[in-house]
C-alpha positions, 0 to 999 in steps of 0.5 A: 211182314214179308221176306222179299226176294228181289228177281233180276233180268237174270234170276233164273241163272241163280235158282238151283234146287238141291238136297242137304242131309245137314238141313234135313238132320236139323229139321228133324232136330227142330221137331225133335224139341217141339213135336206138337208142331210137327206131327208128320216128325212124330215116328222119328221123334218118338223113336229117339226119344225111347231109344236114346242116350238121355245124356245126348238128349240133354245135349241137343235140348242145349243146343237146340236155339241153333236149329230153332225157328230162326235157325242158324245159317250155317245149318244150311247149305254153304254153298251151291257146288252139287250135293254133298254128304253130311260128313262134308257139310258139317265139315264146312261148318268147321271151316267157317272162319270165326268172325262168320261163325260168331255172327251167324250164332249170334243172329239165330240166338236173337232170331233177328236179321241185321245188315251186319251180324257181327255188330251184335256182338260188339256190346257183349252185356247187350247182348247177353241181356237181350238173349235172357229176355228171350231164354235161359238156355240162350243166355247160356250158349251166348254167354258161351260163344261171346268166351268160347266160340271155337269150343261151341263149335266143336261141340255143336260139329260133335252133336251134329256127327254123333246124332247123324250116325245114332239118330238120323243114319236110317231116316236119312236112308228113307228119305233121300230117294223121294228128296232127289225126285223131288229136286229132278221135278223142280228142275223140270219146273225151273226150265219151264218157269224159270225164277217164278218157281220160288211162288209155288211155295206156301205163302209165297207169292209174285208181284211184278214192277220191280219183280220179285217174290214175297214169302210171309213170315214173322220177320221183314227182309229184302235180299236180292237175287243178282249174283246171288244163288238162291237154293231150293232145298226140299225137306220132308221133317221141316212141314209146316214151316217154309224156312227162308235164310240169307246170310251176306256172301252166303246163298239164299236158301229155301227150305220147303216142305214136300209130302210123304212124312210118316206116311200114316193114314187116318185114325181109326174110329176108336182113336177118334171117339177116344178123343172126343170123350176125353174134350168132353171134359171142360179142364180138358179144353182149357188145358188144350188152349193154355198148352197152345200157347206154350209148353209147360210142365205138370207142376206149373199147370197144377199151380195155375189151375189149382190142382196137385200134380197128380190130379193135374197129371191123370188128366194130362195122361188122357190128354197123352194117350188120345194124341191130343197132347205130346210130351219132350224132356227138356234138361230134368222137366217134361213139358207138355205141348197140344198136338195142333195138327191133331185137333185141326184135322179132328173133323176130318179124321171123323169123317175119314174114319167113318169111310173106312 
């Protein structure tokens, strides 16, 4: 299914690259609660999830529906006037009026694009009955906006300023210099390319008669790019996904991924030998193909494999120590997920590590 975005005789007038420290916070945030998906995030994520207040651990699994796969729109740039910090951007969040702000939470809760957000919100009990199809913890921050929208929202402008300066301060310091040279290369890029910069994306491509580009992703949508600015805001936390947002009267936005994450080279031998001895083990590789599919936690994957805890968890702990499995604290439980990337590039970190 594709999002397309609609090229007008004078597109490229509305194409214009940018930094956002809030998108990057929020990328970050996103990988903080699924880290096998994100390995170039691992450092940062394991470095918050030692060194951090479990308390505000709790807060930002609560939260994190905002920052999920259908992120909210507002934890994206508002608007295309310049840089700002991320004390300003938050700022912005706050000056939403509350009819926007209720629209868009309810639209990243449903992970779903409408014509008109706020009509989700106009049958309370459908709502609520869609979100618990989805998850608890949805259930619970729709239950929330629907009795307390302004109280969400001091609480997410709250987490998102007290994360910033706890959590994200010195990544941001690592990471804006090659985020700004990126966005100077991009401009380069628009002068010559004009609007066609937006198909050097991953899975983006143009077509022509009417003009436009499709981005492929998990849901459909057309917006045009007719008075409509369209921001290319390059993120080193958000790889391997390109998100794609639009809100009405709001700009597009697209988020992209750019190299340089944790900057860690290949494994060494040992890390890949200990790997392939650890799927030696048949369980091994069914756990990996369960753990695919969704994170779940020692008990449940006991129960289903018919094993006690810990039997289940000295093979969970293998699977941990090689790097193939990574484990995040959601609320009381920890989950464990595969490392997808791990696995993908096991061929070729063999090869890499023999080079050495």
């Amino acid at each position: 299914m594709p999002v397309v975005i609609e090229l007008g005789p004078v597109a490229s007038r509305f194409v214009v690259p940018r930094v956002s420290p809030l998108a990057e916070l929020c990328a970050c945030l996103h990988a903080l609660q699924t880290p096998g998906h994100h390995p170039a995030s691992r450092r940062w994520a394991d470095a918050v999830r030692q060194d951090a207040e479990p308390a505000l651990l709790d807060r930002a699994a609560a939260l994190s529906p905002l920052w999920g796969a259908f992120r909210a729109r507002y934890l994206l740039p508002l608007s295309a006037d310049g840089e700002r910090e991320l004390a300003v951007e938050i700022a912005e969040i706050t000056a939403l009026d509350q009819e926007t702000f209720t629209g868009m939470t309810a639209q990243a809760l449903l992970g779903k694009n409408t014509p008109r957000p706020e009509d989700s919100l106009r049958d309370p009990g459908r709502f609520l009955a869609r979100l618990r199809q989805h998850a608890e913890d949805r259930f619970t921050l729709g239950a929330r906006l629907l009795s307390d929208p302004e109280g969400l929202r001091g609480t997410l402008t709250e987490f998102l300023t007290v994360a910033g300066e706890q959590w994200f301060g010195a990544e941001w310091e690592r990471v804006a210099g090659p985020l700004g040279s990126e966005v100077r290369g991009r401009f380069q890029e628009h002068r010559q390319d004009g609007a066609a910069v937006l198909a050097g994306f991953p899975t983006a491509r143009a077509l022509t008669d009417p003009p436009r580009v499709e981005f492929e992703k998990l849901y459909q949508a057309r917006v045009p790019l007719a008075g409509t600015p369209c921001l290319l805001v390059p993120s080193l936390h958000v790889n391997p996904h390109v998100a794609i947002k639009h809100y009405p009267g709001f700009p597009i936005v697209v988020q992209y991924p750019v190299r340089g994450g944790d900057g860690a080279g290949p494994p060494s031998l040992d890390v890949v030998r200990q790997r392939l001895k650890v799927l030696h083990e048949p369980l091994r590789v069914d756990l990996c193909r369960t753990l695919l599919r969704e994170a779940m936690t020692t008990t449940e994957l006991a129960e289903q494999y018919r094993m006690t805890p810990p039997q289940m968890s000295r093979h969970l702990r293998r699977l941990r120590e090689s790097g193939l499995v990574v484990a995040h604290r959601r609320g009381a439980r920890v989950h464990y997920q595969l490392d997808q990337e791990a696995v993908r590039t096991l061929g070729g970190d063999l090869l890499a590590a023999l080079h050495r």
